[in-house]
Every structure is written in structure tokens, then in C-alpha cells.
ChimeraX commands (.cxc) that place a marker at each C-alpha (Angstrom):
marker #1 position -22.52,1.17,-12.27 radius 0.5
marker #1 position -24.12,-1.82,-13.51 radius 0.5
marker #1 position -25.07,-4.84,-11.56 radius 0.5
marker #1 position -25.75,-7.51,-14.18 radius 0.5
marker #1 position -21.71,-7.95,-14.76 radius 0.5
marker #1 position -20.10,-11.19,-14.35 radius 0.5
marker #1 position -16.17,-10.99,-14.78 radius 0.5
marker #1 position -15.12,-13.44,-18.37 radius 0.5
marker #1 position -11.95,-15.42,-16.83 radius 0.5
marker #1 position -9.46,-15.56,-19.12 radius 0.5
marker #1 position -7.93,-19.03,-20.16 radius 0.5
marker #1 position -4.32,-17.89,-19.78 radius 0.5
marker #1 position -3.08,-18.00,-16.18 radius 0.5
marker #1 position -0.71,-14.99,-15.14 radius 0.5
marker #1 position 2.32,-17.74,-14.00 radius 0.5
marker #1 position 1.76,-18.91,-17.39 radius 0.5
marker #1 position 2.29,-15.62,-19.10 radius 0.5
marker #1 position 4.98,-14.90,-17.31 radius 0.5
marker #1 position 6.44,-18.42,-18.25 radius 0.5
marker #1 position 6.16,-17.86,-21.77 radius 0.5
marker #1 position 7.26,-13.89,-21.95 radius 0.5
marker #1 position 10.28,-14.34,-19.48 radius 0.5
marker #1 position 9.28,-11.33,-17.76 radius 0.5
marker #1 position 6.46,-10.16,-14.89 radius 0.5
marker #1 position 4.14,-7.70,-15.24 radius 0.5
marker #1 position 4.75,-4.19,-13.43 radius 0.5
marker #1 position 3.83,-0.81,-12.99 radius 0.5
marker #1 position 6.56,1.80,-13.18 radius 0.5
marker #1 position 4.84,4.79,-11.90 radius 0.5
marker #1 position 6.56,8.24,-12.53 radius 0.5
marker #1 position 5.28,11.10,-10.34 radius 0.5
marker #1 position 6.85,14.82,-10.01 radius 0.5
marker #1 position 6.48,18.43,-11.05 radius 0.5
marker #1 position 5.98,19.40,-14.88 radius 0.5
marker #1 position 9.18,19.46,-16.04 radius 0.5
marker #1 position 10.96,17.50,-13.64 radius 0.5
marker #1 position 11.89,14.69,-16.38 radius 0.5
marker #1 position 9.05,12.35,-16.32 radius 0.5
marker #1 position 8.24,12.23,-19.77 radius 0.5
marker #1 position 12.38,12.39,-20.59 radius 0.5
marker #1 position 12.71,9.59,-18.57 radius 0.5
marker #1 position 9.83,7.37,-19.53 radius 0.5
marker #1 position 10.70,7.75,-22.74 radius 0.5
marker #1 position 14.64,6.23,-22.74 radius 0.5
marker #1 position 13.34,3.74,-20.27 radius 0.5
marker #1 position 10.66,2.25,-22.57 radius 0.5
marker #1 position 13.71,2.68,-25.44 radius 0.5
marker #1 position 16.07,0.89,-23.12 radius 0.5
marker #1 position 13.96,-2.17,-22.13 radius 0.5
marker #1 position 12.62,-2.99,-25.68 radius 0.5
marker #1 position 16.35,-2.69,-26.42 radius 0.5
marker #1 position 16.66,-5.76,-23.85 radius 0.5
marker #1 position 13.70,-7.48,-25.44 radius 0.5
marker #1 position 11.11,-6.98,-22.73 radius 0.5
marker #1 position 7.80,-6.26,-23.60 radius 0.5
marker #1 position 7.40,-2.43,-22.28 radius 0.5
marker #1 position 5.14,0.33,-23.27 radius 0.5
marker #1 position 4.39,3.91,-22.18 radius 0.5
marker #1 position 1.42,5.87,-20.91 radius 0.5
marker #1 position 2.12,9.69,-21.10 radius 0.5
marker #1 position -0.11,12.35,-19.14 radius 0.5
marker #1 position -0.24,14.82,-22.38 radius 0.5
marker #1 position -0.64,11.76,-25.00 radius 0.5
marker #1 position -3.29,10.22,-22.97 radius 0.5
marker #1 position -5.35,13.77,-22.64 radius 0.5
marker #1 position -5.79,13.21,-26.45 radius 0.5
marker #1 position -7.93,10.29,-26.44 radius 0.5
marker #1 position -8.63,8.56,-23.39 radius 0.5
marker #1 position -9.05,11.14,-20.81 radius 0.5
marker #1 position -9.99,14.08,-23.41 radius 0.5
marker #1 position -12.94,14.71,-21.72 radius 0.5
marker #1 position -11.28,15.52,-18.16 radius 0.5
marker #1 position -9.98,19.19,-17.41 radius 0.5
marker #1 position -7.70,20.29,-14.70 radius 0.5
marker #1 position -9.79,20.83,-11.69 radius 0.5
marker #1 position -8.90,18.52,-8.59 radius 0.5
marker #1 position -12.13,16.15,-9.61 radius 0.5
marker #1 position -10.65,15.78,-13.28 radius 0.5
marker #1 position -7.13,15.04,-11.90 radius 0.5
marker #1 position -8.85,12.51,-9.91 radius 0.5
marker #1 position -10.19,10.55,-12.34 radius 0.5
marker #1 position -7.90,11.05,-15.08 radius 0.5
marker #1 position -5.53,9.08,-12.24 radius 0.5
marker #1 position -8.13,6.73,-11.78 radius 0.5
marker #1 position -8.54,5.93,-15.06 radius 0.5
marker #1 position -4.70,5.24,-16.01 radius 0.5
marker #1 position -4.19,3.39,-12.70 radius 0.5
marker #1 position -6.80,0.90,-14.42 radius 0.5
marker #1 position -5.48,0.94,-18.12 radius 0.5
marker #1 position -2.13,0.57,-16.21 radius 0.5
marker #1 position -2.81,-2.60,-14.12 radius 0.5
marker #1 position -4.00,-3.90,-17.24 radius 0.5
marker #1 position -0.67,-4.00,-19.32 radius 0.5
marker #1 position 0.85,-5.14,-16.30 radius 0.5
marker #1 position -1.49,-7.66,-15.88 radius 0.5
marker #1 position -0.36,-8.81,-19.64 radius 0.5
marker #1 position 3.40,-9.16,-18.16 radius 0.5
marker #1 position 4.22,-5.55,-19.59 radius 0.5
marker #1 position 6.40,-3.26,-18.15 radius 0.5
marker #1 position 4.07,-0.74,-17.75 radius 0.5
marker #1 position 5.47,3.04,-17.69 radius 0.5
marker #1 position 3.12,5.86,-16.64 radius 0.5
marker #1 position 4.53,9.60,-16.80 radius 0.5
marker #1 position 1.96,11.83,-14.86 radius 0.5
marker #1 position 2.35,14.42,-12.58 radius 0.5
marker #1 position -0.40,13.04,-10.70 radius 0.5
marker #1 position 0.12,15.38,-7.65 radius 0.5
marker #1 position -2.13,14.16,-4.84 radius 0.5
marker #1 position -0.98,11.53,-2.82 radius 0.5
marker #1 position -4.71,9.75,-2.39 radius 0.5
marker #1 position -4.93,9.18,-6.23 radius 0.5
marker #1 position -1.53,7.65,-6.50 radius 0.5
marker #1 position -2.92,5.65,-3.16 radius 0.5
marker #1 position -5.62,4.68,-5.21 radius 0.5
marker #1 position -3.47,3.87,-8.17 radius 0.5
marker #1 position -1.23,1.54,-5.95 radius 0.5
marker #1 position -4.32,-0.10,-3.63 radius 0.5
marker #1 position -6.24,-1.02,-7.44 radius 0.5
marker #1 position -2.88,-3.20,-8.63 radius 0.5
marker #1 position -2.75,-4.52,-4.86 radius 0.5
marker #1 position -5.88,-6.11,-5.04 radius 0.5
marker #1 position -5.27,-7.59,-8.08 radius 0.5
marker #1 position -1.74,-8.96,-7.37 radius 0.5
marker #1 position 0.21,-6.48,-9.59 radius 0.5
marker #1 position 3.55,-4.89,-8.60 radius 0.5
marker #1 position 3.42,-1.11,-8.39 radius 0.5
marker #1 position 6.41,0.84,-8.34 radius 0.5
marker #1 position 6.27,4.60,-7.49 radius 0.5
marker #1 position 8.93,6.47,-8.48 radius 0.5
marker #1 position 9.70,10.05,-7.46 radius 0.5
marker #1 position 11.08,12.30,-9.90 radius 0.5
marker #1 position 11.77,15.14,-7.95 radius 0.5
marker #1 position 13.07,18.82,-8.80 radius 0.5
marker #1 position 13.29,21.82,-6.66 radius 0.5
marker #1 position 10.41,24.27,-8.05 radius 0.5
marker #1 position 13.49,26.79,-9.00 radius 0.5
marker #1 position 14.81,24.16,-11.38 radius 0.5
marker #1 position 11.74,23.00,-13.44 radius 0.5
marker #1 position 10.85,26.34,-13.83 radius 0.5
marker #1 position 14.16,27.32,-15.34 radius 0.5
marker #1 position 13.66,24.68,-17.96 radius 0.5
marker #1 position 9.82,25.34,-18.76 radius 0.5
marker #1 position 10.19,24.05,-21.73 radius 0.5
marker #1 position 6.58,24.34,-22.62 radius 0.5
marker #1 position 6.57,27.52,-21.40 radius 0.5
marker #1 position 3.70,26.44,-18.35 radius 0.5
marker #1 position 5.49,27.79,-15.67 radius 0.5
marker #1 position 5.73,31.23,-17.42 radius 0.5
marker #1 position 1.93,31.58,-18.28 radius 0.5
marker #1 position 1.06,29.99,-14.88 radius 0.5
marker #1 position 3.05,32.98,-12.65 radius 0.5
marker #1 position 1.19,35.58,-15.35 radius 0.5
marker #1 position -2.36,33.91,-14.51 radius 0.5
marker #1 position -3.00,32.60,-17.79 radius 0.5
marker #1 position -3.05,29.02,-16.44 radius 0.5
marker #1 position -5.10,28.30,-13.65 radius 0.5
marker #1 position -5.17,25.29,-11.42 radius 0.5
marker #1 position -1.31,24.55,-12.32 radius 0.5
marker #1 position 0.89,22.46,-10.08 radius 0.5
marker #1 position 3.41,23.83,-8.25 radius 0.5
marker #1 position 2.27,27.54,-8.47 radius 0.5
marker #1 position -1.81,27.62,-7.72 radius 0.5
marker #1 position -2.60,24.25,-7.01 radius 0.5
marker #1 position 0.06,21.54,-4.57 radius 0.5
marker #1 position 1.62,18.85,-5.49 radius 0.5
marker #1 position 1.65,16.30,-2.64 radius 0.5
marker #1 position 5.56,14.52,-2.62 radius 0.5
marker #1 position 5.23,10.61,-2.02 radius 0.5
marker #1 position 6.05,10.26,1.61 radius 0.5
marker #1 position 7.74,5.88,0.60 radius 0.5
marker #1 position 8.14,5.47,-3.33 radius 0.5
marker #1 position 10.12,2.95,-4.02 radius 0.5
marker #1 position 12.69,4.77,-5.92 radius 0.5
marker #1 position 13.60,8.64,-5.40 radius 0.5
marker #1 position 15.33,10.23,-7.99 radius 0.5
marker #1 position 16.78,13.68,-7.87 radius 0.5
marker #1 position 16.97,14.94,-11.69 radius 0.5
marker #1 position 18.51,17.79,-10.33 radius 0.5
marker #1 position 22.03,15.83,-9.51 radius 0.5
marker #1 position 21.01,12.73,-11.41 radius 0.5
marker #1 position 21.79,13.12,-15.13 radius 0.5
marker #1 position 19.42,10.80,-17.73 radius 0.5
marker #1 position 21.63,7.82,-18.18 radius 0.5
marker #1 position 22.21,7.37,-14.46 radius 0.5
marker #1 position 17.97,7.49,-13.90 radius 0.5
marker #1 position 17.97,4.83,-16.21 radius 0.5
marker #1 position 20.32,3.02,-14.55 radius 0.5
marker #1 position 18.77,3.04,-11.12 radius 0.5
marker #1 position 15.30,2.25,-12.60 radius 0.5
marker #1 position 16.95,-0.42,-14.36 radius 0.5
marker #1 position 18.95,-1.50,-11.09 radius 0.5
marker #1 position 15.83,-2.07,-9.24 radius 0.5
marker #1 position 13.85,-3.95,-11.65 radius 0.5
marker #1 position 16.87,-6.34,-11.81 radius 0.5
marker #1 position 16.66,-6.96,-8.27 radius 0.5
marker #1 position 13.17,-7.38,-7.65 radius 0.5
marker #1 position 13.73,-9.70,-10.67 radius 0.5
marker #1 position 11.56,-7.85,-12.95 radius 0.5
marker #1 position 13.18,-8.48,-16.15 radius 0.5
marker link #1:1,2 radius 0.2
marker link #1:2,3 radius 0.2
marker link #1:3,4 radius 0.2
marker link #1:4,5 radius 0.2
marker link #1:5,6 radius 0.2
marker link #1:6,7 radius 0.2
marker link #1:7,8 radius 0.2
marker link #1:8,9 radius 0.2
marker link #1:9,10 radius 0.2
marker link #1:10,11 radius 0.2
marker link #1:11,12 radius 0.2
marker link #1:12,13 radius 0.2
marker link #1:13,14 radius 0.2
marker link #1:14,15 radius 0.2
marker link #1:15,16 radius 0.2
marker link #1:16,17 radius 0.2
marker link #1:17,18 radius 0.2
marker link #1:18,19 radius 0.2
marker link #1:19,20 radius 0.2
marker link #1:20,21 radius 0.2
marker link #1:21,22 radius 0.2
marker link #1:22,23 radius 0.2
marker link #1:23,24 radius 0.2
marker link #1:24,25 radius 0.2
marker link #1:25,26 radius 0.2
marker link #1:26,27 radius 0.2
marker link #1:27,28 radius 0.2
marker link #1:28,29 radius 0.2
marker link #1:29,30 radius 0.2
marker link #1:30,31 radius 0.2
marker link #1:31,32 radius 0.2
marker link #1:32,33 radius 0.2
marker link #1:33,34 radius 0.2
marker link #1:34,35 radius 0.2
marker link #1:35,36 radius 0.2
marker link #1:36,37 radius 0.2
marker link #1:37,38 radius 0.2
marker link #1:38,39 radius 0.2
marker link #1:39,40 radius 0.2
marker link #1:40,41 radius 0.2
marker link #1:41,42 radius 0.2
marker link #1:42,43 radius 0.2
marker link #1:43,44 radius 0.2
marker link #1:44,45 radius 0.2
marker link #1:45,46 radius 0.2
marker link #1:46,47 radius 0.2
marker link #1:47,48 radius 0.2
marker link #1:48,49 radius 0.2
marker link #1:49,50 radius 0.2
marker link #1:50,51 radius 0.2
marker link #1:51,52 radius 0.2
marker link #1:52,53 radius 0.2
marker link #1:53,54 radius 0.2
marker link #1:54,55 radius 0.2
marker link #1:55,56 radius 0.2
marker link #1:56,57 radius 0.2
marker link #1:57,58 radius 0.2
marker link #1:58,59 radius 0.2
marker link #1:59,60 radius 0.2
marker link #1:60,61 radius 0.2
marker link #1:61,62 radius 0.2
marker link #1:62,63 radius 0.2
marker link #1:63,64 radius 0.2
marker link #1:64,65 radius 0.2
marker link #1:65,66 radius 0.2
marker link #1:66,67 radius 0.2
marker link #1:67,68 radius 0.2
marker link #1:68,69 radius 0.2
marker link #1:69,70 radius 0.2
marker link #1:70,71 radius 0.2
marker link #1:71,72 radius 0.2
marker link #1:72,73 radius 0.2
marker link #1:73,74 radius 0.2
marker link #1:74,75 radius 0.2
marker link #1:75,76 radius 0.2
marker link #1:76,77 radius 0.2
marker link #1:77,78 radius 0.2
marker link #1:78,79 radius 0.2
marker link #1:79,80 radius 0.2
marker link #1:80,81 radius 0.2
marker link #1:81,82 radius 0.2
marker link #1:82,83 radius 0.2
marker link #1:83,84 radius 0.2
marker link #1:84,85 radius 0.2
marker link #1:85,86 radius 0.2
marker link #1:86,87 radius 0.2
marker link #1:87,88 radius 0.2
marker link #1:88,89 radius 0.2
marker link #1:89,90 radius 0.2
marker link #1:90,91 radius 0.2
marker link #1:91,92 radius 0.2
marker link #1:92,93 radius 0.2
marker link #1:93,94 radius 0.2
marker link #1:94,95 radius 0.2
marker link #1:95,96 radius 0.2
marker link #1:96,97 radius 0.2
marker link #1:97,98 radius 0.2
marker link #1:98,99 radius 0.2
marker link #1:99,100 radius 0.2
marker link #1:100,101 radius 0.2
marker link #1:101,102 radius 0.2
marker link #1:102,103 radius 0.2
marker link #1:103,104 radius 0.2
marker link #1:104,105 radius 0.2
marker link #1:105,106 radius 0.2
marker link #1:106,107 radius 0.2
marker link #1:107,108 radius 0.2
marker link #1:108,109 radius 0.2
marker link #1:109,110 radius 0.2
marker link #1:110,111 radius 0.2
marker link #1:111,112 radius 0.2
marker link #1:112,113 radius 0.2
marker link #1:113,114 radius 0.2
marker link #1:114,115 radius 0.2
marker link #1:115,116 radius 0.2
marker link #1:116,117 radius 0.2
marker link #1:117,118 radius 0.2
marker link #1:118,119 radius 0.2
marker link #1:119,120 radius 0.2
marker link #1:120,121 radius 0.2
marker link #1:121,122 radius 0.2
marker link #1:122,123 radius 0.2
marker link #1:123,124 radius 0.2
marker link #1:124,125 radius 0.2
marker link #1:125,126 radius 0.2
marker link #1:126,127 radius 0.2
marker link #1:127,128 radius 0.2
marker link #1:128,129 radius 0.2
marker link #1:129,130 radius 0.2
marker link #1:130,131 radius 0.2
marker link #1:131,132 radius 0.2
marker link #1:132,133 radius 0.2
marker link #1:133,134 radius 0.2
marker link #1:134,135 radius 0.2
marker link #1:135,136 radius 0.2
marker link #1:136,137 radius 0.2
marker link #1:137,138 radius 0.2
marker link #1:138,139 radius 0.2
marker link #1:139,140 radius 0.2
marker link #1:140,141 radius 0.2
marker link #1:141,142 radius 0.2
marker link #1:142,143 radius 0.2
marker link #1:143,144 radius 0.2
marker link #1:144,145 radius 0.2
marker link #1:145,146 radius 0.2
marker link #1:146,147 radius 0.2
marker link #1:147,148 radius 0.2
marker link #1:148,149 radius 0.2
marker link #1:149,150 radius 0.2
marker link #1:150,151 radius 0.2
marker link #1:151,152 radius 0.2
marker link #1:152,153 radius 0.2
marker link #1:153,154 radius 0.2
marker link #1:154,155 radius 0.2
marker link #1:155,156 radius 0.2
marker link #1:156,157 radius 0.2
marker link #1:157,158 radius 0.2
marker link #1:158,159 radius 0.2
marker link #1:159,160 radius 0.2
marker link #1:160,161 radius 0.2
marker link #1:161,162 radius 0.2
marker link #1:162,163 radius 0.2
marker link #1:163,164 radius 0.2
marker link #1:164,165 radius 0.2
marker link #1:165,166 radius 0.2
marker link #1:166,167 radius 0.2
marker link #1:167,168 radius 0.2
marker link #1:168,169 radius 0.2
marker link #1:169,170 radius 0.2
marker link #1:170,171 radius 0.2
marker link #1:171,172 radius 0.2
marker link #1:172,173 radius 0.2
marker link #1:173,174 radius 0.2
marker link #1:174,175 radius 0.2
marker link #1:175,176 radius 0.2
marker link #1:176,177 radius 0.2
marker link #1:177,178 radius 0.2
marker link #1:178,179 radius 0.2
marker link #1:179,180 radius 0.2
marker link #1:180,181 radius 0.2
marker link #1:181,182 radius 0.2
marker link #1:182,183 radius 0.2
marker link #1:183,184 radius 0.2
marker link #1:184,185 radius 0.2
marker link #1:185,186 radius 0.2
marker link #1:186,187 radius 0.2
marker link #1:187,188 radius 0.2
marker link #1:188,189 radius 0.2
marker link #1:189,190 radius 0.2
marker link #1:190,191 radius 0.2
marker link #1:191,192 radius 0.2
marker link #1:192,193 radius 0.2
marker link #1:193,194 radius 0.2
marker link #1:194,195 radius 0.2
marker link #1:195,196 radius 0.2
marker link #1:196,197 radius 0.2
marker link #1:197,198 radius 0.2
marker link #1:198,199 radius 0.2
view
């Protein structure tokens, strides 16, 4: 890295952001299996809070694999940075008082670590939120079909069949998409972010 960096301050304080947009800047960060409702979930939450006029926007793991992190692959060093990467592009919109979604698997416990200790040291909320789905379940919906090609041995390195997905030990909110239908995610996402006075 270089040395000859000196950081530009901007001239618009964060209290003052947050002043003016009538909301604070936050990470929401989705982890869970492939299929577990992530994406489904990110997607009517981002919906939801524009709906409420808060400024919210969404990173996806797939969408981001087209530009961003294109260059990355699957292998545990790849994961890790493609986790390092959005935890940085992440504390940035919530740095800008957005409601920051992120939809990742992002299956090792250290890079969502990582993730969390990057927004700490700035002074950014992070918010992990489990998504969690027995293995039998997401691979009854497969709805890309991953599952299918990873038990054949098409698909190597997949999570959940040849490589582990670590479940967060704290996250702030655990949701069981199993038992919890769509609307009622929202709601408890929404829930929380109301009491931590979020939005």
C-alpha cells in the first residue's frame, strides 16, 4: 500500500448529515446459506424503506461479482476479500446516512468480524442479521439449481456441501425463514431499526 496518502476531510460533518437527511447511517448485514432468502429479503427491505422515504440502497453478492469484485473466484482467499471489499463500499453508504443493505452469504465468521471491526472504527452501526435455513430447506428451493450441481461435483468450493459456512455465534437479529414468512422478516428488520432509532 502506499505511504504518501493523507486522508481529504470532508466539509460535511456526519451529525450534520444526519440533521439534514432525518435518518443515520447503518449497515444491515444479511448473512446465511444460498437460498436461505437473503437476496428475497434485501430486496422488499430496500422497497419498503424508500417507500418510507429513507435513503436505502442494496449491495447484492451476485450483482456485485459483475463489476466490483469480478476479478475474485470462490476459493476461501477470494471470499475473503470479496468480504473485505463490500465491508468497505458498505461503511461508505453508511457513512453517507444510507441504510446500507448487503446480501452475501459471506460464510466465515472472521470476515464478517472484519466487516463489523472496519465500521467500528469508524463509528458506523453494523447490524448482522442471520438468515438462517436448515440445509434440507434451501436445498429444496435451489432455485438456481446450485445445490443440485454442487452434490453432482460440478461446483466446487460451494457452501453448505464442500466448503462450511460458519453461523454468527451474536447477530443482532436471527431470523428463521423457515417459520418466518417475507412480510414478517420485514417487519422485524423494520422493528429493530425503529428502536435503535434508525429511521
Amino acid at each position: 500500500m502506499a505511504t504518501n496518502l493523507t486522508f481529504h476531510k470532508g466539509s460535511v460533518e456526519s451529525a450534520e448529515r444526519v440533521e439534514l437527511l432525518k435518518q443515520k447511517g447503518v449497515t444491515i448485514w444479511l448473512t446465511g446459506l444460498s437460498a436461505s432468502g437473503k437476496s428475497t429479503i434485501a430486496c422488499a427491505l430496500e422497497q419498503h424503506l424508500l417507500h418510507l422515504k429513507k435513503f436505502a440502497y442494496r449491495l447484492d453478492g451476485d450483482n456485485v461479482r459483475f463489476g466490483l469484485n469480478k476479478d475474485l473466484g470462490f476459493d476461501e482467499k477470494s471470499r475473503n476479500e470479496n468480504i473485505r471489499r463490500i465491508g468497505e463500499v458498505a461503511k461508505l453508504f453508511a457513512d453517507a446516512a444510507c441504510v446500507c443493505i448487503t446480501a452475501f452469504i459471506s460464510p466465515y465468521r472472521a470476515d464478517r468480524a472484519v466487516a463489523r471491526e472496519l465500521h467500528a472504527k469508524s463509528g458506523i452501526d453494523f447490524v448482522e442479521v442471520f438468515v438462517d435455513a436448515p440445509l434440507s430447506v434451501v436445498e429444496a428451493r435451489d432455485p438456481k439449481g446450485l445445490y443440485k450441481k454442487a452434490r453432482a461435483g460440478e461446483i466446487k468450493d460451494f457452501t453448505g456441501i464442500s466448503a462450511p459456512y460458519e453461523d454468527p455465534e451474536s447477530p443482532e437479529i436471527h431470523i428463521k425463514t423457515d417459520k418466518a414468512n417475507l412480510d414478517e422478516s420485514i417487519r422485524i428488520i423494520v422493528q429493530y431499526l425503529n428502536s435503535k432509532g434508525y429511521i
